[in-house]
PDB file of the backbone (N, CA, C, O) and the ligand in Angstrom, with CONECT records:
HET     ZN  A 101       1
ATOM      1  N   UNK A   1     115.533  97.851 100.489  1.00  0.00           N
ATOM      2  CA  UNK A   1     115.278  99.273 100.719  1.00  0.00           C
ATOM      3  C   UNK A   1     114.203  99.429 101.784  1.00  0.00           C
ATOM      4  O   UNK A   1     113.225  98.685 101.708  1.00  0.00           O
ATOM      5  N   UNK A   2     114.297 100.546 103.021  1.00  0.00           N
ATOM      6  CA  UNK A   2     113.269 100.502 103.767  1.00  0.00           C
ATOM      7  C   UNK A   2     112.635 102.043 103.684  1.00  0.00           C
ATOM      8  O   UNK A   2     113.392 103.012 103.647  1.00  0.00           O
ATOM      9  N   UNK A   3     111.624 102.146 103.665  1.00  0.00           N
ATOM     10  CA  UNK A   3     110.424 103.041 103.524  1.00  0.00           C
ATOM     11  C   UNK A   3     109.753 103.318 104.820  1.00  0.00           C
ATOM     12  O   UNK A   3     109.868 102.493 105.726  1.00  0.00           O
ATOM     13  N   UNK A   4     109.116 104.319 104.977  1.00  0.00           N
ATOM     14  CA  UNK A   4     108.010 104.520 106.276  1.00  0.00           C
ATOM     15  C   UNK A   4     106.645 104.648 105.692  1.00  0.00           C
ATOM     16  O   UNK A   4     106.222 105.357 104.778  1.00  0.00           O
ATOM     17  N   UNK A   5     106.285 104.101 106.173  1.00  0.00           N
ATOM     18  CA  UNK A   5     104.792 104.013 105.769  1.00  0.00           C
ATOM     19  C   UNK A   5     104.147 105.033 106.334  1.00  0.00           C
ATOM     20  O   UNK A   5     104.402 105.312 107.505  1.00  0.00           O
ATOM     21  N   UNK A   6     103.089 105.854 105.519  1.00  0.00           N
ATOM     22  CA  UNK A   6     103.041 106.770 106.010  1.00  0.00           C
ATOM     23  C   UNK A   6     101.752 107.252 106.407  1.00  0.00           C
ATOM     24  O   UNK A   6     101.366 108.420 106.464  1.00  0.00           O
ATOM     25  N   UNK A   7     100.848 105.688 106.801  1.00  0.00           N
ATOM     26  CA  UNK A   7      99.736 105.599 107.803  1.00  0.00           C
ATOM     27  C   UNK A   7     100.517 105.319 109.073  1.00  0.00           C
ATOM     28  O   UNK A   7     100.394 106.209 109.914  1.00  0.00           O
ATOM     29  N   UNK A   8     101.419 104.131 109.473  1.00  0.00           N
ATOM     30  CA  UNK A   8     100.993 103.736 110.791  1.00  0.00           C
ATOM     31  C   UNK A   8     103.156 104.492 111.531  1.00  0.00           C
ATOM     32  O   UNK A   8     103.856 104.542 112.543  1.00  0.00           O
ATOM     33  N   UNK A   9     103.152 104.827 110.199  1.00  0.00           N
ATOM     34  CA  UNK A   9     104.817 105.690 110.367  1.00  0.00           C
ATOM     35  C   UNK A   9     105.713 104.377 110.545  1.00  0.00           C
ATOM     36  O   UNK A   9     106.847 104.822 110.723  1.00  0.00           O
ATOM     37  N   UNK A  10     105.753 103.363 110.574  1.00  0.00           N
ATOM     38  CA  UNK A  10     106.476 102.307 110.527  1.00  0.00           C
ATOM     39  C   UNK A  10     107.415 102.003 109.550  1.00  0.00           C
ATOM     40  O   UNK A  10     107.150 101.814 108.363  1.00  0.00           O
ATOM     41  N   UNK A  11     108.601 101.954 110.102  1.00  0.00           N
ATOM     42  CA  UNK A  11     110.052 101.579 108.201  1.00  0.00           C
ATOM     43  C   UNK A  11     109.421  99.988 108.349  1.00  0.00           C
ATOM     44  O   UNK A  11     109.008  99.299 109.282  1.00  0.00           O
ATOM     45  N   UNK A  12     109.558  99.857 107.200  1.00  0.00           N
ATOM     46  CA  UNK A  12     109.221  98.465 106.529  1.00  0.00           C
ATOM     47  C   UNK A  12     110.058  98.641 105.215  1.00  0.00           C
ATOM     48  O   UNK A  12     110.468  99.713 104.769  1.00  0.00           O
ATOM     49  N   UNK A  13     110.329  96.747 104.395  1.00  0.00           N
ATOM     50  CA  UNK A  13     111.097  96.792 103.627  1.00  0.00           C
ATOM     51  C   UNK A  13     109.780  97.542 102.176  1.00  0.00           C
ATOM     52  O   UNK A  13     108.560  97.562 102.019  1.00  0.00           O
ATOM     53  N   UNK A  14     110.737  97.926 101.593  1.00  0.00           N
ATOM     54  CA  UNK A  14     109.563  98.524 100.505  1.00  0.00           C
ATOM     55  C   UNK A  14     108.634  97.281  99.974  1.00  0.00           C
ATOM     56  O   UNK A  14     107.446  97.384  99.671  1.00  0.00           O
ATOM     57  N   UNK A  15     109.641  95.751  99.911  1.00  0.00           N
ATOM     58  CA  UNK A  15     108.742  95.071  99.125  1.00  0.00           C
ATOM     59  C   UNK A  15     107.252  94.861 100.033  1.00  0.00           C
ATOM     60  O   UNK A  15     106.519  94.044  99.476  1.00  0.00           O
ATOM     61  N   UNK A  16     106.837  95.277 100.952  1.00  0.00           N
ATOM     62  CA  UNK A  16     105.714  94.936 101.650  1.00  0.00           C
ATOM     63  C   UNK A  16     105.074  95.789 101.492  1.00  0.00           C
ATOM     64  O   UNK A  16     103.893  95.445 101.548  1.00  0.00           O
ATOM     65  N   UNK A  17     105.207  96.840 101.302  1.00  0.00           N
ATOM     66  CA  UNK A  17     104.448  98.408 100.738  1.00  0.00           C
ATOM     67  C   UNK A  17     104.153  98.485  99.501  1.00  0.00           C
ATOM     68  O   UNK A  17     104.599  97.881  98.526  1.00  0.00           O
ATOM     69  N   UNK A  18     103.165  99.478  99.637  1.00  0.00           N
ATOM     70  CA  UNK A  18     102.527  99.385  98.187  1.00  0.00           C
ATOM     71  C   UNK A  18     103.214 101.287  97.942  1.00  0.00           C
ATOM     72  O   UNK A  18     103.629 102.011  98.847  1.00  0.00           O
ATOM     73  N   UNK A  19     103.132 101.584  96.663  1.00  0.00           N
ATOM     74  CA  UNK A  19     104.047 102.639  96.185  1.00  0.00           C
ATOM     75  C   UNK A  19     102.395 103.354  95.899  1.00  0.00           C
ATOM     76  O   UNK A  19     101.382 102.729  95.585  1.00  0.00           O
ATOM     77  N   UNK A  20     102.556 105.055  96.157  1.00  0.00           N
ATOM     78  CA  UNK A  20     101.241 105.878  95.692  1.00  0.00           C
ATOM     79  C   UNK A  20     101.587 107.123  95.103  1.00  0.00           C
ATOM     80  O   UNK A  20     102.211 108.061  95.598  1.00  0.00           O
ATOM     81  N   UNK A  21     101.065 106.989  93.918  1.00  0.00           N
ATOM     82  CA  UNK A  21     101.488 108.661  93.386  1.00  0.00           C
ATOM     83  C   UNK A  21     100.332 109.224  93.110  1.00  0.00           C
ATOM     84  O   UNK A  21      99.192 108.795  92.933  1.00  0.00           O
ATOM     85  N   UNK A  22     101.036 110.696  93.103  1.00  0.00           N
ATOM     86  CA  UNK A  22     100.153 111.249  92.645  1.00  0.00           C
ATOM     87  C   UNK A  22      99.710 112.031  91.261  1.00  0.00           C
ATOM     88  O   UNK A  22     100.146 113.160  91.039  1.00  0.00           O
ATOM     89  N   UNK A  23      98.974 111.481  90.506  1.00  0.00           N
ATOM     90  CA  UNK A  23      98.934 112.130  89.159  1.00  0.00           C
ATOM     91  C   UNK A  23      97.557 113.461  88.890  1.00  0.00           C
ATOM     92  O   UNK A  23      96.719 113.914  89.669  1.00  0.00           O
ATOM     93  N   UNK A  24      97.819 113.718  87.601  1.00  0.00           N
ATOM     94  CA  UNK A  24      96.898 114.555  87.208  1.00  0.00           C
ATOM     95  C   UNK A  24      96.568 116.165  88.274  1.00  0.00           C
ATOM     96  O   UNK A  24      97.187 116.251  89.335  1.00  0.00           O
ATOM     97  N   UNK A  25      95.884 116.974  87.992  1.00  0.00           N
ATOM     98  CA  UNK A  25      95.067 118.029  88.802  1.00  0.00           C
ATOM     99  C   UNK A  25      94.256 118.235  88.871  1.00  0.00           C
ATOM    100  O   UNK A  25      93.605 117.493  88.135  1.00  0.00           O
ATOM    101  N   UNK A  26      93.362 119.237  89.622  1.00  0.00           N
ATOM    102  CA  UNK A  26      92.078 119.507  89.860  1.00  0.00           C
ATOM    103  C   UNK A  26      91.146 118.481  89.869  1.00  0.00           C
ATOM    104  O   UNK A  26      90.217 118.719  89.097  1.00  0.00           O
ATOM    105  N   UNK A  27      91.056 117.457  90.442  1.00  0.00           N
ATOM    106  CA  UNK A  27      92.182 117.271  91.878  1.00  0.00           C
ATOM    107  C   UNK A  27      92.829 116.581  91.392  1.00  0.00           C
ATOM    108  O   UNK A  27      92.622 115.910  90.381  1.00  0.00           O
ATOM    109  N   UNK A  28      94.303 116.685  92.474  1.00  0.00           N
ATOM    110  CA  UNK A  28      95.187 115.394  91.807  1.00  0.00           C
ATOM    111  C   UNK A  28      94.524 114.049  92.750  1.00  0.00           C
ATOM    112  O   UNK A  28      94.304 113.841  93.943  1.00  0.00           O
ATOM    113  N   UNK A  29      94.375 113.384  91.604  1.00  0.00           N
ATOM    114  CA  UNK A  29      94.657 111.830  91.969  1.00  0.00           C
ATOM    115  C   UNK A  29      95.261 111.021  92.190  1.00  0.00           C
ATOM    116  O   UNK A  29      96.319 110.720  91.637  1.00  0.00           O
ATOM    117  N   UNK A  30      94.613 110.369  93.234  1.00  0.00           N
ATOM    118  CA  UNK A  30      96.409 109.506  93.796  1.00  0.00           C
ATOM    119  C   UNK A  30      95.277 108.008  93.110  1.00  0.00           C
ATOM    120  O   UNK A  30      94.109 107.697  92.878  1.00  0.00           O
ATOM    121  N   UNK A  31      96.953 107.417  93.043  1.00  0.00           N
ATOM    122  CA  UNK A  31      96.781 105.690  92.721  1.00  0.00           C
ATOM    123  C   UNK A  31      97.744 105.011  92.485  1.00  0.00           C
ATOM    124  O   UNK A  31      98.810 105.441  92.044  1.00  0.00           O
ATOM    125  N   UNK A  32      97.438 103.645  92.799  1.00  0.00           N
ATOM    126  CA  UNK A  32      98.399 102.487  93.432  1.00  0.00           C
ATOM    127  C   UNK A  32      99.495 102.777  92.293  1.00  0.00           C
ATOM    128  O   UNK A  32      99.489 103.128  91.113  1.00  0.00           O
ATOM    129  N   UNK A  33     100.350 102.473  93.185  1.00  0.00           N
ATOM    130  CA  UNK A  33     101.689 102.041  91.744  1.00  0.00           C
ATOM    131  C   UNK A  33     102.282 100.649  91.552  1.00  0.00           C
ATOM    132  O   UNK A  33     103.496 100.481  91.431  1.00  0.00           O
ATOM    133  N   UNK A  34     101.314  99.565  91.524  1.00  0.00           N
ATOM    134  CA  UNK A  34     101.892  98.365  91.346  1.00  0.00           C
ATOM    135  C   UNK A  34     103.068  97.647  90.727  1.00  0.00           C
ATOM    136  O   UNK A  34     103.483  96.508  90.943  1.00  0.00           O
ATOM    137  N   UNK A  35     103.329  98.206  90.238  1.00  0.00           N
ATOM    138  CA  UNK A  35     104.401  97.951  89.528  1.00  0.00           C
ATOM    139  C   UNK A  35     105.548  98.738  89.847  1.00  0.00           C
ATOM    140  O   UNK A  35     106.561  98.464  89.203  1.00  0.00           O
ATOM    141  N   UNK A  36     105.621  99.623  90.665  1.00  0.00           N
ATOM    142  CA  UNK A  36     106.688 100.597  90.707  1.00  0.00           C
ATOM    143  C   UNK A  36     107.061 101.378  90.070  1.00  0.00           C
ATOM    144  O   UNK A  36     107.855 102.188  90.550  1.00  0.00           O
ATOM    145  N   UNK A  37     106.632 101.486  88.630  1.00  0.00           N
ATOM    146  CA  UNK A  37     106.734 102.156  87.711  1.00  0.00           C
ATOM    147  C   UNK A  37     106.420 103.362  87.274  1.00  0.00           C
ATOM    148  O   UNK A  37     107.048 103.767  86.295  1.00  0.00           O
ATOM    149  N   UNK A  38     105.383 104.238  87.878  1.00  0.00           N
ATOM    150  CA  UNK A  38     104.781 105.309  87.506  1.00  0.00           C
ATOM    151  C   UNK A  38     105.497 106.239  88.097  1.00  0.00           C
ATOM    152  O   UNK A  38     105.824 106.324  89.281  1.00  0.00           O
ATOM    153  N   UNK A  39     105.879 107.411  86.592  1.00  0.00           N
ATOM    154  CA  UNK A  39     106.569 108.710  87.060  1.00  0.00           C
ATOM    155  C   UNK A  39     106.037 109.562  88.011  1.00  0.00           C
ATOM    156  O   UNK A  39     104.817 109.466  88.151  1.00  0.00           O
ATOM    157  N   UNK A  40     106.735 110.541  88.852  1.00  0.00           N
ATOM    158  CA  UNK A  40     106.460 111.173  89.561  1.00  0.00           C
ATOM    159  C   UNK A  40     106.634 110.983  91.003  1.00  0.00           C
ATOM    160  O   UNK A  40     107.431 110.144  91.422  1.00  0.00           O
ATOM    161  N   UNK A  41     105.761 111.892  91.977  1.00  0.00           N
ATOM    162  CA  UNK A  41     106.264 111.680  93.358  1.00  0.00           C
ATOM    163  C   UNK A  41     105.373 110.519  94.313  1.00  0.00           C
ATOM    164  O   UNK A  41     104.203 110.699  94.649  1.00  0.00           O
ATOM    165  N   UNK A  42     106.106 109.429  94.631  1.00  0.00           N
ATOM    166  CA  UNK A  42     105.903 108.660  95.467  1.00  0.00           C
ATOM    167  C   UNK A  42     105.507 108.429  97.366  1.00  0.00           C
ATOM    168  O   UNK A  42     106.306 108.487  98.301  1.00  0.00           O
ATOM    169  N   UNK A  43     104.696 108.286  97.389  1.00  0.00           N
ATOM    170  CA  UNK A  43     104.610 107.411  98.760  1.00  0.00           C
ATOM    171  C   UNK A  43     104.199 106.023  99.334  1.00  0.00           C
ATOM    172  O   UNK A  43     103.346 105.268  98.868  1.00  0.00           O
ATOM    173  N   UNK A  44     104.822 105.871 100.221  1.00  0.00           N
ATOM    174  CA  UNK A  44     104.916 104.290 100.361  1.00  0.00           C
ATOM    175  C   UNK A  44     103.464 104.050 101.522  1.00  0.00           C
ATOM    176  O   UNK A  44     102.946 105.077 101.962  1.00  0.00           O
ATOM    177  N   UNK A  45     103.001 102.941 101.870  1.00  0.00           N
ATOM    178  CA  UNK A  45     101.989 102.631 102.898  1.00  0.00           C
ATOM    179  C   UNK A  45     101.797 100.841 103.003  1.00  0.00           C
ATOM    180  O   UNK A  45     102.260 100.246 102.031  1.00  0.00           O
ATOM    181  N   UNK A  46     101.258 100.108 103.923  1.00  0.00           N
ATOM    182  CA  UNK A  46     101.365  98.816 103.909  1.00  0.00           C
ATOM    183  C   UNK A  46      99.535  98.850 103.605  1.00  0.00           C
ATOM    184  O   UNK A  46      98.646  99.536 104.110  1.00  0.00           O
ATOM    185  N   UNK A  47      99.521  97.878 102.654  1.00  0.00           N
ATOM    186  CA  UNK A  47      98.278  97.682 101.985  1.00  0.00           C
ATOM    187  C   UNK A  47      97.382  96.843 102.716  1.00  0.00           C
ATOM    188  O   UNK A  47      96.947  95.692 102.672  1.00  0.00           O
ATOM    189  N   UNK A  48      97.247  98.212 103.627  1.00  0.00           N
ATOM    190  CA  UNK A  48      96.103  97.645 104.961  1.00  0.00           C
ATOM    191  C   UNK A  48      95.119  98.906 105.097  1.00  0.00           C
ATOM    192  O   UNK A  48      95.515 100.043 104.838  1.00  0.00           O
ATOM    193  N   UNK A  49      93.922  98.652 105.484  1.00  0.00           N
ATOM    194  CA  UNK A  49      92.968  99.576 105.666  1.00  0.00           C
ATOM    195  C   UNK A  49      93.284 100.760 106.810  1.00  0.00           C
ATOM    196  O   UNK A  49      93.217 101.988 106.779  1.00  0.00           O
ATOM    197  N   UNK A  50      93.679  99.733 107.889  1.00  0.00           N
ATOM    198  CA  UNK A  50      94.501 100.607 108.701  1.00  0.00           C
ATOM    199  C   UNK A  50      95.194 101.788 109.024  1.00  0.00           C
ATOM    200  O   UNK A  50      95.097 102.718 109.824  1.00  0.00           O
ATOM    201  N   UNK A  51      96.280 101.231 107.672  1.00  0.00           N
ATOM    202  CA  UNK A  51      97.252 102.458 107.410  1.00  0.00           C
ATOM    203  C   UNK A  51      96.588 102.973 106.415  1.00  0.00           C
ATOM    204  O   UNK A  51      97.701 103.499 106.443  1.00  0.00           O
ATOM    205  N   UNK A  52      96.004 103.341 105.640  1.00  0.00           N
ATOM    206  CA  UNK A  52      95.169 103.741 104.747  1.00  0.00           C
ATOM    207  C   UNK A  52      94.280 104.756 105.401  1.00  0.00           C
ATOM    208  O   UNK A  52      94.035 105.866 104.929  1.00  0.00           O
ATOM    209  N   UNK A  53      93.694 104.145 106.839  1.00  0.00           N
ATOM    210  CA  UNK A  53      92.887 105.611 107.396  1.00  0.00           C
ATOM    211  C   UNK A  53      93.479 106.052 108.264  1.00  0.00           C
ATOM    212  O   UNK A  53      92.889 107.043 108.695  1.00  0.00           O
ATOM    213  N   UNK A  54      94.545 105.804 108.887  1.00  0.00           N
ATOM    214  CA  UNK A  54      95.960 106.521 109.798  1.00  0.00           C
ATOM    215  C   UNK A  54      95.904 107.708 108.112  1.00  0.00           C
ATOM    216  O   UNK A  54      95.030 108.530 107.838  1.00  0.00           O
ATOM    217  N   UNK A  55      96.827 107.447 107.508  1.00  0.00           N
ATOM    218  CA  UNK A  55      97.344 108.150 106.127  1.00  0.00           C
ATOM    219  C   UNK A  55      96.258 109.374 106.329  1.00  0.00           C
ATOM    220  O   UNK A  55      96.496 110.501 106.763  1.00  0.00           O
ATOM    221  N   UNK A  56      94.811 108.753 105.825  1.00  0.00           N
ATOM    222  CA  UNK A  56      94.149 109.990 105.539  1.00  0.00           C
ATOM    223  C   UNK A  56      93.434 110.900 106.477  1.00  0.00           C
ATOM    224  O   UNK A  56      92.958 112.025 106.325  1.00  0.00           O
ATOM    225  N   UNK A  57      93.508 109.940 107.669  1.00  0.00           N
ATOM    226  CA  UNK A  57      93.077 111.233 109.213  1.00  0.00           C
ATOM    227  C   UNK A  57      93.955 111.796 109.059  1.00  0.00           C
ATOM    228  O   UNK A  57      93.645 112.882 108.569  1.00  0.00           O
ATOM    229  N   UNK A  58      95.366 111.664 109.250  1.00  0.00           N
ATOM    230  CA  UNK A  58      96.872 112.460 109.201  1.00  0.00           C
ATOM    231  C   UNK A  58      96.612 113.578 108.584  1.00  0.00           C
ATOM    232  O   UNK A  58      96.732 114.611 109.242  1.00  0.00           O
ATOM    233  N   UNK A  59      96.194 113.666 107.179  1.00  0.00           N
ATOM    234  CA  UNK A  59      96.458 114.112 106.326  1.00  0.00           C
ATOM    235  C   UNK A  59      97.611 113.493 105.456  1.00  0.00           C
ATOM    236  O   UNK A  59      97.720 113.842 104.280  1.00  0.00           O
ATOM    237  N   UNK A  60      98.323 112.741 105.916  1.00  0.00           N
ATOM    238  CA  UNK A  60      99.727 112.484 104.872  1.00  0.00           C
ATOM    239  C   UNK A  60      99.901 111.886 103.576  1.00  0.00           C
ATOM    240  O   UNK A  60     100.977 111.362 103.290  1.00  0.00           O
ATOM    241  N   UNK A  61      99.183 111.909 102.972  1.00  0.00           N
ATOM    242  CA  UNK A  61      98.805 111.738 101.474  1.00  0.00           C
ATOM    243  C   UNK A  61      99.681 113.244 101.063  1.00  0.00           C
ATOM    244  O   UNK A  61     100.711 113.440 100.417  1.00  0.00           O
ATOM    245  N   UNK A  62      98.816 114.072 101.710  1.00  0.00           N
ATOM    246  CA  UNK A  62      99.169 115.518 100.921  1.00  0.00           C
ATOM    247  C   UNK A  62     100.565 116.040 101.171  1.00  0.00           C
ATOM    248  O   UNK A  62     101.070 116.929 100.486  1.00  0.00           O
ATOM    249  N   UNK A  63     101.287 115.319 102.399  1.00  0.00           N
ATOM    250  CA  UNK A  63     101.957 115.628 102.620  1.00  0.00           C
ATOM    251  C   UNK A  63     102.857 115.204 102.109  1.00  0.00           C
ATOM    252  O   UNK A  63     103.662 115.993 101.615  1.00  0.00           O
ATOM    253  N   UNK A  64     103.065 113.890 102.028  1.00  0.00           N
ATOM    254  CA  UNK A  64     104.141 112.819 101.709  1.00  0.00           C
ATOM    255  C   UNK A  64     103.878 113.240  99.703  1.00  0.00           C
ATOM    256  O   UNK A  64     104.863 113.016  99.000  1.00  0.00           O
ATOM    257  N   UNK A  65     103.184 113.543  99.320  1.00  0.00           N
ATOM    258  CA  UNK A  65     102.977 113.808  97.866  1.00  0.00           C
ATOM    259  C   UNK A  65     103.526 115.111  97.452  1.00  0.00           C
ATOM    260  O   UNK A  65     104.026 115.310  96.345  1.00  0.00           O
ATOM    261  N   UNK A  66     103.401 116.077  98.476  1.00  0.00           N
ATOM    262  CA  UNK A  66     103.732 117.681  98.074  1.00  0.00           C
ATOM    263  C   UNK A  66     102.380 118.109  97.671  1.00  0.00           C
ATOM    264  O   UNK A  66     102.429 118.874  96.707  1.00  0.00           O
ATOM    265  N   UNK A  67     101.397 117.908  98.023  1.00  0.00           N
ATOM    266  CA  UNK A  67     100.411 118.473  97.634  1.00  0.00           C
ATOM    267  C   UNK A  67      99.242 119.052  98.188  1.00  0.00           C
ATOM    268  O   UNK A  67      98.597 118.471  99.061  1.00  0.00           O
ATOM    269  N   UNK A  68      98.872 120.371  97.648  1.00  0.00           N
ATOM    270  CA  UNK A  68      98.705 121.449  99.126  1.00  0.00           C
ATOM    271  C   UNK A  68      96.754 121.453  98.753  1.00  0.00           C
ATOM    272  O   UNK A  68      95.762 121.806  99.390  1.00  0.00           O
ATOM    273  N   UNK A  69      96.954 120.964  97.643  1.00  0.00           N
ATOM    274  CA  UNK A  69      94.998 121.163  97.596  1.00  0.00           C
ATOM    275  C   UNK A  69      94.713 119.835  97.663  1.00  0.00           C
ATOM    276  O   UNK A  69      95.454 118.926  98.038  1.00  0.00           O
ATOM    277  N   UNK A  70      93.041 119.757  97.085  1.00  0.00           N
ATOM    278  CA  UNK A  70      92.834 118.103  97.492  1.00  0.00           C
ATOM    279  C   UNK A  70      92.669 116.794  96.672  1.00  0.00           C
ATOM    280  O   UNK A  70      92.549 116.754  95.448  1.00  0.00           O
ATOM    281  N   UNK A  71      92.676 115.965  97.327  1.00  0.00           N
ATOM    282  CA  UNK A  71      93.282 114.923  96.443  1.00  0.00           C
ATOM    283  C   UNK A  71      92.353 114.067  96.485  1.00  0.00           C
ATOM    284  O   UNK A  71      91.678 113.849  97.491  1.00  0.00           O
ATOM    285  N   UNK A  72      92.245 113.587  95.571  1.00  0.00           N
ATOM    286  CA  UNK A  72      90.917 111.932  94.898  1.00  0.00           C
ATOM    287  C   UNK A  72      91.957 110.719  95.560  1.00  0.00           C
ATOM    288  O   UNK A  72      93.035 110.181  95.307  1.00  0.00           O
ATOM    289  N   UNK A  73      90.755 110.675  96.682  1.00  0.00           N
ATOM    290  CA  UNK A  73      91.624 109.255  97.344  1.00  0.00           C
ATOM    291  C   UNK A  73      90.958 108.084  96.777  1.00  0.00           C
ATOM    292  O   UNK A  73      91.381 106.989  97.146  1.00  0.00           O
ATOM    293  N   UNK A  74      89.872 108.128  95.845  1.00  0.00           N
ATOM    294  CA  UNK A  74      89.025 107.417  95.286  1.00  0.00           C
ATOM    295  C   UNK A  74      89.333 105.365  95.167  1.00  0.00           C
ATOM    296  O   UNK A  74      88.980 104.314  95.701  1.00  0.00           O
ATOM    297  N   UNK A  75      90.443 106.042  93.793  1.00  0.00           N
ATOM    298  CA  UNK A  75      90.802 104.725  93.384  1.00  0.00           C
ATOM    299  C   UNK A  75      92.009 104.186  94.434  1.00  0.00           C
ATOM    300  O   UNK A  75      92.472 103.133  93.997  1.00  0.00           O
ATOM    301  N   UNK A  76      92.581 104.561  95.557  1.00  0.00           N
ATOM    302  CA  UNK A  76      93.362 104.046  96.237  1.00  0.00           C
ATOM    303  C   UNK A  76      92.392 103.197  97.490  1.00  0.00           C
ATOM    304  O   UNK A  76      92.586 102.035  97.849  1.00  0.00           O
ATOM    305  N   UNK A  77      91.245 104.200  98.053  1.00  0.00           N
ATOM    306  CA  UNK A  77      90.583 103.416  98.881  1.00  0.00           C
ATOM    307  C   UNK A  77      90.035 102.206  98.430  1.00  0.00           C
ATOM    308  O   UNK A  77      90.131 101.166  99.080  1.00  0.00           O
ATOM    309  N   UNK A  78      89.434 102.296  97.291  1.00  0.00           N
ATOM    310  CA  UNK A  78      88.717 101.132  96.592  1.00  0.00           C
ATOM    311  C   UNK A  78      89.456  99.453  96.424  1.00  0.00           C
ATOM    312  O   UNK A  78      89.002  98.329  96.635  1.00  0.00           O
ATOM    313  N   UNK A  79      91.189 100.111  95.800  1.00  0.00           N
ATOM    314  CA  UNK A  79      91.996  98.813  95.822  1.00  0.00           C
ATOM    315  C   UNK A  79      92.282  98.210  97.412  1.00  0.00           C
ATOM    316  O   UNK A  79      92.511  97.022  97.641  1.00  0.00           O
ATOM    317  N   UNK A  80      92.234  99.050  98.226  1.00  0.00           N
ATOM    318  CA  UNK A  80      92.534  98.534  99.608  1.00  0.00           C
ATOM    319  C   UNK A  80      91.416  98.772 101.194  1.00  0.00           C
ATOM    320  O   UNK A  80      91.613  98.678 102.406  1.00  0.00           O
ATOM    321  N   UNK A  81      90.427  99.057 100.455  1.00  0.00           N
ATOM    322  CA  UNK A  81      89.673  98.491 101.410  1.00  0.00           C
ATOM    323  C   UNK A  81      88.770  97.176 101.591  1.00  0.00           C
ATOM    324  O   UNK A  81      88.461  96.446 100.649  1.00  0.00           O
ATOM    325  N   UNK A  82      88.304  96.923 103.216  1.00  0.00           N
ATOM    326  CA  UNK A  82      88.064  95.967 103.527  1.00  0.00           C
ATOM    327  C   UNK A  82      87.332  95.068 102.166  1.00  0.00           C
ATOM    328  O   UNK A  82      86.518  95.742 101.534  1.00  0.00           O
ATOM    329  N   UNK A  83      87.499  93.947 101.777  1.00  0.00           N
ATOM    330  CA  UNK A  83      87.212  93.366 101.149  1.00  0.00           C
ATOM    331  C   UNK A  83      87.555  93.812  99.554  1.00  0.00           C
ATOM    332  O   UNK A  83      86.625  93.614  98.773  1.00  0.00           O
ATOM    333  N   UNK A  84      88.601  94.302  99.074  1.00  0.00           N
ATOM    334  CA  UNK A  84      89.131  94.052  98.440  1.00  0.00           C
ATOM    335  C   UNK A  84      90.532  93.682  97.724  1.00  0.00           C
ATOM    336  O   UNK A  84      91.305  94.014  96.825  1.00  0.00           O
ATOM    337  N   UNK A  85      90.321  92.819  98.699  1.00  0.00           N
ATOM    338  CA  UNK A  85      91.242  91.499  98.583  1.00  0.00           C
ATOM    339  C   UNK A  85      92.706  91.750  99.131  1.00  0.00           C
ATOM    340  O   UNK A  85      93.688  91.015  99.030  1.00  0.00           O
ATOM    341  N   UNK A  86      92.597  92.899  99.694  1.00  0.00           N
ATOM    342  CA  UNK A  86      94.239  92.601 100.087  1.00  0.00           C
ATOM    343  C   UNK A  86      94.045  92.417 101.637  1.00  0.00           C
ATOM    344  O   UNK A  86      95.185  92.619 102.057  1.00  0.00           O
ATOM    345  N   UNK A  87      93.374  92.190 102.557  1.00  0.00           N
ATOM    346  CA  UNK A  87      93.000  92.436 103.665  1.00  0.00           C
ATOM    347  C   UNK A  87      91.832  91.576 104.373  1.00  0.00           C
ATOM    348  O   UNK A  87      90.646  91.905 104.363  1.00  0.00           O
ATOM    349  N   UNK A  88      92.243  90.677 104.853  1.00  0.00           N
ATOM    350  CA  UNK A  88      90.957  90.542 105.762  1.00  0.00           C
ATOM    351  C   UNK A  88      89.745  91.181 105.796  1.00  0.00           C
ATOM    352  O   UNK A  88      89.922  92.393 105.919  1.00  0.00           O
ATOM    353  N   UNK A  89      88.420  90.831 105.732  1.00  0.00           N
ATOM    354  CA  UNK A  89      87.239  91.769 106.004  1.00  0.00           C
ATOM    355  C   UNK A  89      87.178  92.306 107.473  1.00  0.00           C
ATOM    356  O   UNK A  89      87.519  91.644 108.454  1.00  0.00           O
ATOM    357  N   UNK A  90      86.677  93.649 107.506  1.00  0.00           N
ATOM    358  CA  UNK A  90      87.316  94.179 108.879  1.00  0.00           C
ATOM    359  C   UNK A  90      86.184  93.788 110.023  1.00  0.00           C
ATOM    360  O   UNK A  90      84.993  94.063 109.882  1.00  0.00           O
ATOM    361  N   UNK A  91      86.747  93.084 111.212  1.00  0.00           N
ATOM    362  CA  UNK A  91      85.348  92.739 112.298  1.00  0.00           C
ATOM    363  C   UNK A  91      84.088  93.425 112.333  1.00  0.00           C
ATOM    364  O   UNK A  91      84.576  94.511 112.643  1.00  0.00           O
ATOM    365  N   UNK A  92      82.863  93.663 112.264  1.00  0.00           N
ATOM    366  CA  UNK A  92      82.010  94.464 112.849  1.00  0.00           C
ATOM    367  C   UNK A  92      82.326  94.868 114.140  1.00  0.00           C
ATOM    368  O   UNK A  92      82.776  94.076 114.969  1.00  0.00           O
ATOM    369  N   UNK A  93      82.119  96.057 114.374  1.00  0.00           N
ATOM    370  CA  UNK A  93      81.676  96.725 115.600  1.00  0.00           C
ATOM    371  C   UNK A  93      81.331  96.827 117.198  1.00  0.00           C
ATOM    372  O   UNK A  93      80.916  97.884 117.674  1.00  0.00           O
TER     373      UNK A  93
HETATM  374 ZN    ZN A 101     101.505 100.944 107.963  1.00  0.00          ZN2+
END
């Protein structure tokens, strides 16, 4: 199955993407869907910091989710930024 990722807009096969929903309100929270499993509306992204801050300059979290207020990017930045573990630590400056 191929997906667009929806930091760097790239189709990739899904298995290289990580799946993001969004749960709960005020605010909704988004978070990883490792497993593929969690109900509701999905978006795909490659579990890179990269596309992670493409995604959220975009805005396309909110978009790719349906969701018009704001959203706890909290626990998604945390699993995928630099140094935690899915990613290379990012060069200095
Ligand atoms: Zn990407």
């Amino acid at each position: 199955m191929i997906r667009t990722c929806i930091g760097c807009r790239e189709r990739a096969e899904k298995s290289t993407l990580v799946r993001v929903v969004a749960t709960g309100d005020s605010p909704v929270t988004v978070v990883l869907d490792r497993d593929g499993r969690l109900p509701g509306r999905g978006a795909h992204l490659h579990p890179d910091p990269g596309c992670l801050e493409l995604a959220q300059r975009r805005k396309a979290f909110g978009r790719a989710l349906r969701v018009a207020g704001t959203l706890d990017l909290t626990s998604v930045v945390e699993q995928l930024a630099p140094g935690a573990g899915h990613a290379p630590p990012a060069r200095p400056t």
